[in-house]
TISEVO-51221 format. One line per field, with one value per residue: residue number from 1; residue in three letters; x, y, z of N, C-alpha, C in turn. Coordinates in nm, 4 decimals, always signed. Example, Ala and Ser with C-alpha at 12.3 -4.5 7.8 and 13.67 -1.06 7.14 Angstrom:
// residues 2
num	c(1 | 2);
residuo	c(ALA | SER);
npx	c(+1.3190 | +1.2850);
npy	c(-0.5690 | -0.2250);
npz	c(+0.7800 | +0.7080);
capx	c(+1.2300 | +1.3670);
capy	c(-0.4500 | -0.1060);
capz	c(+0.7800 | +0.7140);
cpx	c(+1.3200 | +1.2900);
cpy	c(-0.3300 | +0.0030);
cpz	c(+0.7800 | +0.7870);
***
This chain:
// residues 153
num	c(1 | 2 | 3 | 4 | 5 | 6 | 7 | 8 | 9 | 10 | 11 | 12 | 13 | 14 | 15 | 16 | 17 | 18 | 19 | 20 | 21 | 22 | 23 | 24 | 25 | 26 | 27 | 28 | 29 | 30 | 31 | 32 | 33 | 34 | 35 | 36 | 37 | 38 | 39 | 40 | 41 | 42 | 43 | 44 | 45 | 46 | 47 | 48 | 49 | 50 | 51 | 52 | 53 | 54 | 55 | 56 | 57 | 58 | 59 | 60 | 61 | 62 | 63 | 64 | 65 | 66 | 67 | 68 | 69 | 70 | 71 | 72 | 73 | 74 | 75 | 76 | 77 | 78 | 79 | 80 | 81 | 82 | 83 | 84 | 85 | 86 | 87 | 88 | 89 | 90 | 91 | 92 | 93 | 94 | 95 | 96 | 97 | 98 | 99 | 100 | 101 | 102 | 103 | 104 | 105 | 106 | 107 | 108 | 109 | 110 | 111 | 112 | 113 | 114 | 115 | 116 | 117 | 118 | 119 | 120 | 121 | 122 | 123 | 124 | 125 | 126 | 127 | 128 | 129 | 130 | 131 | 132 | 133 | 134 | 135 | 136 | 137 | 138 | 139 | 140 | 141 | 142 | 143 | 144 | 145 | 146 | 147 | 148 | 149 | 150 | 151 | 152 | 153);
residuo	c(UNK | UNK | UNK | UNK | UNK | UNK | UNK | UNK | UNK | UNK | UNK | UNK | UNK | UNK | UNK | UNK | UNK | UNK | UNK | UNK | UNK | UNK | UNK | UNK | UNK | UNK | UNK | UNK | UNK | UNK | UNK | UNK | UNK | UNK | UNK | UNK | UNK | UNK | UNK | UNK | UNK | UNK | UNK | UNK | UNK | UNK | UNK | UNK | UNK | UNK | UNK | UNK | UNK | UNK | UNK | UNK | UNK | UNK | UNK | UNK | UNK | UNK | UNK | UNK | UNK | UNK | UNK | UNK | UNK | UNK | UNK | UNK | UNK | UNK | UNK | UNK | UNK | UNK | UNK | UNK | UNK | UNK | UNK | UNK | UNK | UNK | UNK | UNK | UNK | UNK | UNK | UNK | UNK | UNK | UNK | UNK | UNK | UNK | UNK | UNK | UNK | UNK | UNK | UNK | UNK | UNK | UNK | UNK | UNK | UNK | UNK | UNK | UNK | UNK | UNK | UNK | UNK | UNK | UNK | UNK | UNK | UNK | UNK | UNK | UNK | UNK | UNK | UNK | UNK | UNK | UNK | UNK | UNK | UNK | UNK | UNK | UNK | UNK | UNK | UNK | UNK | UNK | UNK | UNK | UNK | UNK | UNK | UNK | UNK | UNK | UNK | UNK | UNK);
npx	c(+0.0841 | +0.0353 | +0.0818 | +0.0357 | +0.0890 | +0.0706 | +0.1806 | -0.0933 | +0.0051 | +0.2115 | +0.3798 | +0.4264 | +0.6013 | +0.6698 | +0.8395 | +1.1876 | +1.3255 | +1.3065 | +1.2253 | +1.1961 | +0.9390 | +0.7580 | +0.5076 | +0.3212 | +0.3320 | +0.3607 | +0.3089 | +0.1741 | +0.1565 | -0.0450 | +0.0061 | -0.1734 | -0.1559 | -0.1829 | -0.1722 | -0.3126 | -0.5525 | -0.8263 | -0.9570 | -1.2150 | -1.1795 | -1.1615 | -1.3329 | -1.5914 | -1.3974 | -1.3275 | -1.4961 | -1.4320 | -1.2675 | -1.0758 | -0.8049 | -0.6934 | -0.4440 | -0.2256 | +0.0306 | +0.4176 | +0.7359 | +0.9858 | +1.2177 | +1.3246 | +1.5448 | +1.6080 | +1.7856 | +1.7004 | +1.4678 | +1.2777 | +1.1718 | +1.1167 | +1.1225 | +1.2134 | +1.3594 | +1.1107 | +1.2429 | +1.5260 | +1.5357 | +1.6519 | +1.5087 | +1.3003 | +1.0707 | +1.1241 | +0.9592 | +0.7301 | +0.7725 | +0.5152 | +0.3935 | +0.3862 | +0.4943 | +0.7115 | +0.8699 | +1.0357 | +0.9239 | +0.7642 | +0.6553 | +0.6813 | +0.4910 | +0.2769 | +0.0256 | -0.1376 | -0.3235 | -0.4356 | -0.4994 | -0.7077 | -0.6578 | -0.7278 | -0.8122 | -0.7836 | -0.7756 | -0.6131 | -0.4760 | -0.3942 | -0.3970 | -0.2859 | -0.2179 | +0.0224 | +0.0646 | +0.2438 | +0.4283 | +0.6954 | +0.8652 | +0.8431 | +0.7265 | +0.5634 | +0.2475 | +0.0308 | -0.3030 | -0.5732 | -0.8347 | -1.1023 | -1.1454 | -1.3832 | -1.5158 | -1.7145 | -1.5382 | -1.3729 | -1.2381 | -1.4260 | -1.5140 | -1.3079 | -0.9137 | -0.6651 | -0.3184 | +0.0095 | +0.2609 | +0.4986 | +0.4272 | +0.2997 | +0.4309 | +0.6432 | +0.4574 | +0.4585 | +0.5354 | +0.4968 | +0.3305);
npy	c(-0.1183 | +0.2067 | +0.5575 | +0.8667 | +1.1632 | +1.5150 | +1.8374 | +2.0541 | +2.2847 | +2.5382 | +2.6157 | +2.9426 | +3.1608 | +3.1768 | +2.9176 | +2.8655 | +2.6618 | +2.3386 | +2.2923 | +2.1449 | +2.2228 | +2.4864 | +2.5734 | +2.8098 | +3.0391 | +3.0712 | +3.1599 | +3.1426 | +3.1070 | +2.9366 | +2.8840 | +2.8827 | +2.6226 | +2.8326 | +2.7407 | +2.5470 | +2.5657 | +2.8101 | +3.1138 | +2.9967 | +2.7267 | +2.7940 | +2.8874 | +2.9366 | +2.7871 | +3.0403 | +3.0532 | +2.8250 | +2.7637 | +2.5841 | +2.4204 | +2.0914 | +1.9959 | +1.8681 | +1.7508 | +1.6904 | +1.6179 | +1.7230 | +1.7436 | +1.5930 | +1.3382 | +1.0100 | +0.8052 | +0.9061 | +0.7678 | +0.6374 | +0.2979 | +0.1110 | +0.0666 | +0.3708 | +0.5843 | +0.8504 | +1.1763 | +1.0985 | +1.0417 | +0.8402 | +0.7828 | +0.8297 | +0.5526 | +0.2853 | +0.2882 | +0.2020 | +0.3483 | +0.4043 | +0.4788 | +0.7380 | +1.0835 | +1.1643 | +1.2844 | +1.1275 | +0.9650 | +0.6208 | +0.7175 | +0.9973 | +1.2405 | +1.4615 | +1.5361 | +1.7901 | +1.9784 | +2.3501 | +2.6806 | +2.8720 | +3.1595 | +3.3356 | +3.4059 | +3.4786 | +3.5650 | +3.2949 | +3.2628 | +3.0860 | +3.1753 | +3.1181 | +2.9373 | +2.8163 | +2.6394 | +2.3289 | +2.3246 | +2.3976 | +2.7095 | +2.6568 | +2.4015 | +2.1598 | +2.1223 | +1.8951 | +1.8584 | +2.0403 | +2.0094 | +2.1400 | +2.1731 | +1.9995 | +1.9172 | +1.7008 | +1.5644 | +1.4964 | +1.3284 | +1.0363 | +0.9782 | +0.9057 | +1.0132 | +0.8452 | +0.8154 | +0.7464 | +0.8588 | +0.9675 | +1.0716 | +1.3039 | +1.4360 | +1.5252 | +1.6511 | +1.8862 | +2.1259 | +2.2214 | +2.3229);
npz	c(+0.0000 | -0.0658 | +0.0640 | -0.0267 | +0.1215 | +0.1091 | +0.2354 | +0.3871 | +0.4527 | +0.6209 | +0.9361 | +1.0309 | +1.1798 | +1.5710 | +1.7138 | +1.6377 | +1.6724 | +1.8586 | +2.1265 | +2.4605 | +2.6636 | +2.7646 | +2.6015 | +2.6126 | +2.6092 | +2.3075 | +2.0121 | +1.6544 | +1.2973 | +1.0708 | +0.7635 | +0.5006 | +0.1404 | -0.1274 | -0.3627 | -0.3919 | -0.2311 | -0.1497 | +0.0422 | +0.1049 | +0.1969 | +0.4669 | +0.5888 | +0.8592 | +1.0077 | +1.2070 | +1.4572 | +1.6210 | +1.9121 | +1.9355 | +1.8435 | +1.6095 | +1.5048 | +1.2433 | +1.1779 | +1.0545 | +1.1462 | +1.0461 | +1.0745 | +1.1863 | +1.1726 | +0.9388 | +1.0801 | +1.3469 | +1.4128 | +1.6580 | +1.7280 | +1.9203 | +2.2650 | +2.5307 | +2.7243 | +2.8522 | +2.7437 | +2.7969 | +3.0661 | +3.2945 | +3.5542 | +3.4739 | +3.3635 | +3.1281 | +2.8577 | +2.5549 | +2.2245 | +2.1477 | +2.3766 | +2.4341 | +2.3738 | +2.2031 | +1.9493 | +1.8090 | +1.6578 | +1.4817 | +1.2077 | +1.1964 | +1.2865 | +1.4308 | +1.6463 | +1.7956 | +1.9950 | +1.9817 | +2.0771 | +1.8782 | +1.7296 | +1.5216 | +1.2089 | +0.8633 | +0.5354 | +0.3819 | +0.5482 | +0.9148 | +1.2455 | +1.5462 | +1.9278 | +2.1357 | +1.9702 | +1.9561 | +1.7637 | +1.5166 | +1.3320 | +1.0045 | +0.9851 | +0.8188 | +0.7536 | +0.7928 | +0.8014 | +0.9512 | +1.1777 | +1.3608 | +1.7299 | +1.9243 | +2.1531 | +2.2026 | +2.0750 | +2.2712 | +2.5347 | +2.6812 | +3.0256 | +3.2373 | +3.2666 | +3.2873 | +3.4028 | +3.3868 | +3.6400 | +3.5683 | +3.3496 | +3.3777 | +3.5281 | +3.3373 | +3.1582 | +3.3291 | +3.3115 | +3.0018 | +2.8681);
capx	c(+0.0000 | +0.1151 | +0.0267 | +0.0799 | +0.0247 | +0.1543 | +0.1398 | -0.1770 | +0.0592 | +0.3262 | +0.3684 | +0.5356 | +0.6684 | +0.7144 | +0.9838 | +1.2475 | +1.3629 | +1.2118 | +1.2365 | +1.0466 | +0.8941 | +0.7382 | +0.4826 | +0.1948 | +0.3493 | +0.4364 | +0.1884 | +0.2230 | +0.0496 | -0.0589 | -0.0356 | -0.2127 | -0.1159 | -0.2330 | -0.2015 | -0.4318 | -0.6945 | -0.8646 | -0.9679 | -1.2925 | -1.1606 | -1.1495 | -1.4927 | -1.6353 | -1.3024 | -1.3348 | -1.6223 | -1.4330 | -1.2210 | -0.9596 | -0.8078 | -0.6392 | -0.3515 | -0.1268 | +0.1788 | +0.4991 | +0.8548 | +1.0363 | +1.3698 | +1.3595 | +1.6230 | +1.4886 | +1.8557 | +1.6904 | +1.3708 | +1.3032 | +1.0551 | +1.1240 | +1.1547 | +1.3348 | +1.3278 | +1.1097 | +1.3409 | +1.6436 | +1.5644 | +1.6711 | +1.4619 | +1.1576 | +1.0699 | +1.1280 | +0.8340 | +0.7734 | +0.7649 | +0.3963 | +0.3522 | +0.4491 | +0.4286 | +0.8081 | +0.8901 | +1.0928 | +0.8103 | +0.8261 | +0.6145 | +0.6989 | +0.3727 | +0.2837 | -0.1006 | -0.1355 | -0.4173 | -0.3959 | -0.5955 | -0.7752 | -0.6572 | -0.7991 | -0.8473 | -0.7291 | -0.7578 | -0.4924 | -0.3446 | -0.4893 | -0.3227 | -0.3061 | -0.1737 | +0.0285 | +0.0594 | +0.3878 | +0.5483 | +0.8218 | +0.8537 | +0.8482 | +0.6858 | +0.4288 | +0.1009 | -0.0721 | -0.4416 | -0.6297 | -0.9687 | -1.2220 | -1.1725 | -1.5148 | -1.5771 | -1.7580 | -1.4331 | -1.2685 | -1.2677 | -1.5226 | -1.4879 | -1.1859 | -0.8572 | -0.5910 | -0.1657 | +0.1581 | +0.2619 | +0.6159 | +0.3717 | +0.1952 | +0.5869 | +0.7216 | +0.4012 | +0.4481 | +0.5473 | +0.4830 | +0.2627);
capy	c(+0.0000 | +0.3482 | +0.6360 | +0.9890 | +1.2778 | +1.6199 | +1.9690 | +2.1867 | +2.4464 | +2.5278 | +2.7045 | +3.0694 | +3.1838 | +3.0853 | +2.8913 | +2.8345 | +2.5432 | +2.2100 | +2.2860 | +2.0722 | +2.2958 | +2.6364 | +2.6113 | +2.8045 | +3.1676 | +3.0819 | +3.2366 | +3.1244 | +3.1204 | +2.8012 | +2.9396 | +2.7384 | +2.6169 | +2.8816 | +2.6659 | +2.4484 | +2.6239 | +2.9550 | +3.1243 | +2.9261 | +2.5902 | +2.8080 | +2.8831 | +2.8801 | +2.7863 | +3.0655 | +2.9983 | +2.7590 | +2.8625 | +2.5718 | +2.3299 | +2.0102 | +2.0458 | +1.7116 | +1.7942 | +1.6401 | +1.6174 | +1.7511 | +1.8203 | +1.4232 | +1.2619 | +0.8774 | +0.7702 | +0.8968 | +0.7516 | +0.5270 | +0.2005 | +0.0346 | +0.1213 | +0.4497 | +0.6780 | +0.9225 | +1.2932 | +1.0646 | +1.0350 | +0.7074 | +0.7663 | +0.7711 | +0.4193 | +0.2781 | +0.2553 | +0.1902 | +0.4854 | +0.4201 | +0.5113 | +0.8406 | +1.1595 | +1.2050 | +1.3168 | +1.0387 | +0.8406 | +0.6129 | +0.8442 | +1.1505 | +1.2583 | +1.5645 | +1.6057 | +1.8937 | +2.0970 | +2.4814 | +2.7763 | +2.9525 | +3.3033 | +3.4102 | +3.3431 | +3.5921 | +3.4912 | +3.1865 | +3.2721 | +3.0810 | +3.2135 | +3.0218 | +3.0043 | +2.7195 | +2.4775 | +2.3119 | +2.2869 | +2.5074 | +2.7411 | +2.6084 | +2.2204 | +2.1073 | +2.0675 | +1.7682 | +1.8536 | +2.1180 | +2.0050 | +2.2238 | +2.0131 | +1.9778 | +1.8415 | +1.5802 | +1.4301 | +1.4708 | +1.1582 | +0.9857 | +0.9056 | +0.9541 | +0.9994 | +0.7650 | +0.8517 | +0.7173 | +0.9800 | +0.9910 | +1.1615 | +1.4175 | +1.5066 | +1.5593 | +1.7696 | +1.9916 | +2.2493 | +2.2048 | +2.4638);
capz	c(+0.0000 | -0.0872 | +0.1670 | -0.0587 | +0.1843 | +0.0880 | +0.3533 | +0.3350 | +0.4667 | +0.6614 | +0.9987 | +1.0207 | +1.3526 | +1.7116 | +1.7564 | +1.5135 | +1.7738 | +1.9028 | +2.2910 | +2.5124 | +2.7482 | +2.7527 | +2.4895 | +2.6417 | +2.5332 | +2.1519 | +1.8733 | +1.5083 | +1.2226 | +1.0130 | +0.6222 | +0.4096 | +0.0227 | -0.2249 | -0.4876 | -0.3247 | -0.1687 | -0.1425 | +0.1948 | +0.1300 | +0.3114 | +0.6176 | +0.6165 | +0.9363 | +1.1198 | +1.3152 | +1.5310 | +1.6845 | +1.9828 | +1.9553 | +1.6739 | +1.6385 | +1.3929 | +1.2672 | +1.1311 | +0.9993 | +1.2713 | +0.9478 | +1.1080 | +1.2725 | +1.0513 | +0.9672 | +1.1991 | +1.4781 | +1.4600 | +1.7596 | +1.7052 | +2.0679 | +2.4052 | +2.5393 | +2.8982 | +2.7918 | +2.7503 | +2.8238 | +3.1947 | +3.3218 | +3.6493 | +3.4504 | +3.3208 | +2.9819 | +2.7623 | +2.4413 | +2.1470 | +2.1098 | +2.4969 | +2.4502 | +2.2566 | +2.1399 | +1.7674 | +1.7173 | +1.6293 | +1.3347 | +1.0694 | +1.2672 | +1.2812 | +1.5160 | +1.6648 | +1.8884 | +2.0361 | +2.0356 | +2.1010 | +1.7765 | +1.7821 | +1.4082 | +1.0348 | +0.8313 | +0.4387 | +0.4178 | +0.7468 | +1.0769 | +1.3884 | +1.6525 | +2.0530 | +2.2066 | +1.8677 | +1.9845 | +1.6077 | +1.4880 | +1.2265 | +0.8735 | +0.9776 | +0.7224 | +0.8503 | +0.7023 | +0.8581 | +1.0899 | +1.2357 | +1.5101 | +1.8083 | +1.9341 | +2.2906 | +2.2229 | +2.0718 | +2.3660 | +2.5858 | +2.7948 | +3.1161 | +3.3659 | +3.1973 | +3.3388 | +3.2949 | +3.4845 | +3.7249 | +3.5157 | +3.2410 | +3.4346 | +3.5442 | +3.2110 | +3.1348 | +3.3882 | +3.1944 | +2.8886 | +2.8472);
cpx	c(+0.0883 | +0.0303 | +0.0753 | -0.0001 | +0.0984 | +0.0867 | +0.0380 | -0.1288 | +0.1734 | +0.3175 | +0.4377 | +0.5058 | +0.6727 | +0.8304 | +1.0417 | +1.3288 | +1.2575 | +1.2627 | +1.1487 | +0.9788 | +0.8317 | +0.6399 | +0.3627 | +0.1968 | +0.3399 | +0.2791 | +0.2860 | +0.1093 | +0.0708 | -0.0616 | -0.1085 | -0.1862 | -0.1705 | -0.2781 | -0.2991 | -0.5492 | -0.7038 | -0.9392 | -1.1100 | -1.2843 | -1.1577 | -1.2661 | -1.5524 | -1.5358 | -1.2883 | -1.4388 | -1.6053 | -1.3333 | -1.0695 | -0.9306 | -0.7037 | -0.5108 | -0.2210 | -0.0251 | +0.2858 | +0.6655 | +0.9340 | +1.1738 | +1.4004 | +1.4377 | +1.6088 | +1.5983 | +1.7932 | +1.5368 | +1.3387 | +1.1516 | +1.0540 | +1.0237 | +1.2281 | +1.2552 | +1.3143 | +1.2612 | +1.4784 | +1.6349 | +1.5737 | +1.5653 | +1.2975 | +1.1610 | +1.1010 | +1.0329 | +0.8196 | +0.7240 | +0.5495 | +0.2768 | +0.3710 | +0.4674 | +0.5406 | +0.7969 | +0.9695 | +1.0333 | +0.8251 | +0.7519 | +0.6070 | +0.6325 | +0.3194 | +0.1644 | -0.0701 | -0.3053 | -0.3984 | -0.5223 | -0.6396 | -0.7920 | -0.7530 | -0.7792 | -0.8450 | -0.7425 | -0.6974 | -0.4256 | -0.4971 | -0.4009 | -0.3815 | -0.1459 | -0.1213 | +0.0255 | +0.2289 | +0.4703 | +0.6078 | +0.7706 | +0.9388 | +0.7705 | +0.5627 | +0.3286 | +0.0383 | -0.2394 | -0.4760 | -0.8003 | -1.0115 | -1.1760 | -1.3344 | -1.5135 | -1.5964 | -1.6509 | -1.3603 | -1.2968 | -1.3393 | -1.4839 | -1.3785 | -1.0460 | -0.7451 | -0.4413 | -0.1444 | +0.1911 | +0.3992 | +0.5200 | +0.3114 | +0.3675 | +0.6278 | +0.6353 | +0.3931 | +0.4266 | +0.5465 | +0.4115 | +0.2588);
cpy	c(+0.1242 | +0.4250 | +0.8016 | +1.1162 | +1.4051 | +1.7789 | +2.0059 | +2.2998 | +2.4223 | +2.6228 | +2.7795 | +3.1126 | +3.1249 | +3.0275 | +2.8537 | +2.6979 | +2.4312 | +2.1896 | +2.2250 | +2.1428 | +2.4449 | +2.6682 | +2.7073 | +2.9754 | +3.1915 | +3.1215 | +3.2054 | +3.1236 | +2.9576 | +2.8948 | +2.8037 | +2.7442 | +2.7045 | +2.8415 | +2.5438 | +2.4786 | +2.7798 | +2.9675 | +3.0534 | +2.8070 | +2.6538 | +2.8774 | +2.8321 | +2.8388 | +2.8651 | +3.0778 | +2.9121 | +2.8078 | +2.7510 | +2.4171 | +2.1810 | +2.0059 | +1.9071 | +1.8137 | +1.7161 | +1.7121 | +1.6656 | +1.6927 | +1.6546 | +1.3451 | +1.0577 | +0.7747 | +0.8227 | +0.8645 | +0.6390 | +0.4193 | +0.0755 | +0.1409 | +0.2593 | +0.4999 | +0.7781 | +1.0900 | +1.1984 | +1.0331 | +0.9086 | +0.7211 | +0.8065 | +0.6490 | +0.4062 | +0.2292 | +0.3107 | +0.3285 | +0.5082 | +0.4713 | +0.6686 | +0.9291 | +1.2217 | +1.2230 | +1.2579 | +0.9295 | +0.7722 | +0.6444 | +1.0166 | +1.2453 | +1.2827 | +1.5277 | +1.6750 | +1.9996 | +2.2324 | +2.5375 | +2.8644 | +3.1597 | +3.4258 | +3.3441 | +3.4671 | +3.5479 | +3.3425 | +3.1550 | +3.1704 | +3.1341 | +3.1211 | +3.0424 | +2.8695 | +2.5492 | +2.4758 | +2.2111 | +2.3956 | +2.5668 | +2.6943 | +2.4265 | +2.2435 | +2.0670 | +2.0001 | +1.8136 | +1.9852 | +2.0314 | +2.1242 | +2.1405 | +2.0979 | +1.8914 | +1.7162 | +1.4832 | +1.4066 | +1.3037 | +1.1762 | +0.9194 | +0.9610 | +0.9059 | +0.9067 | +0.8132 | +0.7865 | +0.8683 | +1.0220 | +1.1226 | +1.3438 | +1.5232 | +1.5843 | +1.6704 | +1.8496 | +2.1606 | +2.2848 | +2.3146 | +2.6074);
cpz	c(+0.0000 | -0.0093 | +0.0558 | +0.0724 | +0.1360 | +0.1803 | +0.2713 | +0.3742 | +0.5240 | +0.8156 | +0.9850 | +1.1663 | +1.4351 | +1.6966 | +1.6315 | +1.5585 | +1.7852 | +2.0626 | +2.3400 | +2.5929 | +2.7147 | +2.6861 | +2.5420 | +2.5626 | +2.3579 | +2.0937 | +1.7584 | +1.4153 | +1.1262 | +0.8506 | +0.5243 | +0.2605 | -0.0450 | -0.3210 | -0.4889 | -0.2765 | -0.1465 | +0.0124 | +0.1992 | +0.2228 | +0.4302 | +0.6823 | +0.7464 | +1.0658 | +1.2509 | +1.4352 | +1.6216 | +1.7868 | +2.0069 | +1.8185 | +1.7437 | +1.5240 | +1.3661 | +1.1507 | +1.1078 | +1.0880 | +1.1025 | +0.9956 | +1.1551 | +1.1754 | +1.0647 | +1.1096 | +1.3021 | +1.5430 | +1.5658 | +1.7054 | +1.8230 | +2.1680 | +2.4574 | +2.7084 | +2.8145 | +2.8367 | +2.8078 | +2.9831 | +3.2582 | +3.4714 | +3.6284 | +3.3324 | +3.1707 | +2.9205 | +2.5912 | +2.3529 | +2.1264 | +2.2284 | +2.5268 | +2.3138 | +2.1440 | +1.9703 | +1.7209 | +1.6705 | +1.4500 | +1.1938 | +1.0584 | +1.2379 | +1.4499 | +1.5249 | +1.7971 | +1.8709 | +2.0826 | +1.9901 | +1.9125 | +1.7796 | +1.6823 | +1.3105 | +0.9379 | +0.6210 | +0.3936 | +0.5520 | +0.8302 | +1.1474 | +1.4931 | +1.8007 | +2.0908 | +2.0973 | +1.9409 | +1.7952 | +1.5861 | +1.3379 | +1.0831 | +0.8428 | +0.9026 | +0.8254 | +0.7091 | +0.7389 | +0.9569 | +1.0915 | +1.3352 | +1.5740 | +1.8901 | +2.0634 | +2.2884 | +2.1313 | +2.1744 | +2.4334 | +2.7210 | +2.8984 | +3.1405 | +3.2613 | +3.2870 | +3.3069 | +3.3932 | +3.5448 | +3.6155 | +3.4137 | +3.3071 | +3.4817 | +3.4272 | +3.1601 | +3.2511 | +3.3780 | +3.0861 | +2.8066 | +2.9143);
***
């Protein structure tokens, strides 16, 4: 089976880095393809007050993609679990989803608050997120996780 996906855009600003921490300040904008779409596909987008946005680890070179086990951020004193337990970007289709705030919609432009991708990563997708996708029922983590997001935002 063949998988073709190609960006509907690209982000511009915020970080020009891949820091783990901090993301709650960053503002960027999502541009979307010209040659692909007119500000029609964003019809309606703003109405919603926050998005779901998948994206492409560009910068992840395929040597460092992990398909095991690792301590997440390198920390040997949190456990080792496998790449599919966890939200790292060395994943093996290095393939971003992230939830951020909906700041505006501007012709092509979205703006947006708190996407944790860098400037220039392809975005494969935006959705609305919508509540009722969120999840039902009581959410469950490892305490290691709730650590690592501490700050994250």
């Amino acid at each position: 089976m063949r998988l073709d996906i190609s960006p509907i855009g690209w982000v511009v600003g915020g970080r020009d880095g891949a820091f783990d921490d901090h993301w709650g300040s960053v503002t960027a904008a999502i541009e979307l393809d010209a040659a692909r779409f007119s500000p029609e596909a964003l019809a309606g987008l703003a109405d919603f007050s926050h998005l779901e946005v998948v994206y492409h680890f560009h910068l992840v070179s395929e040597a460092k993609v992990e398909t095991g086990a690792r301590h997440p951020r390198n920390r040997p004193d949190w456990p080792l679990v496998g790449i599919f337990a966890q939200r790292g970007k060395n994943r093996p289709n290095r393939i971003g989803v992230s939830r951020c705030r909906l700041l505006g919609v501007a012709g092509l432009t979205v703006r947006v608050a708190e996407l944790d991708a860098i400037d220039g990563t392809p975005v494969l997708d935006i959705k609305p997120y919508m509540s009722e996708f969120g999840p039902r029922g009581e959410v469950e983590q490892p305490q290691w996780s709730r650590e690592l997001m501490g700050e994250y935002y």
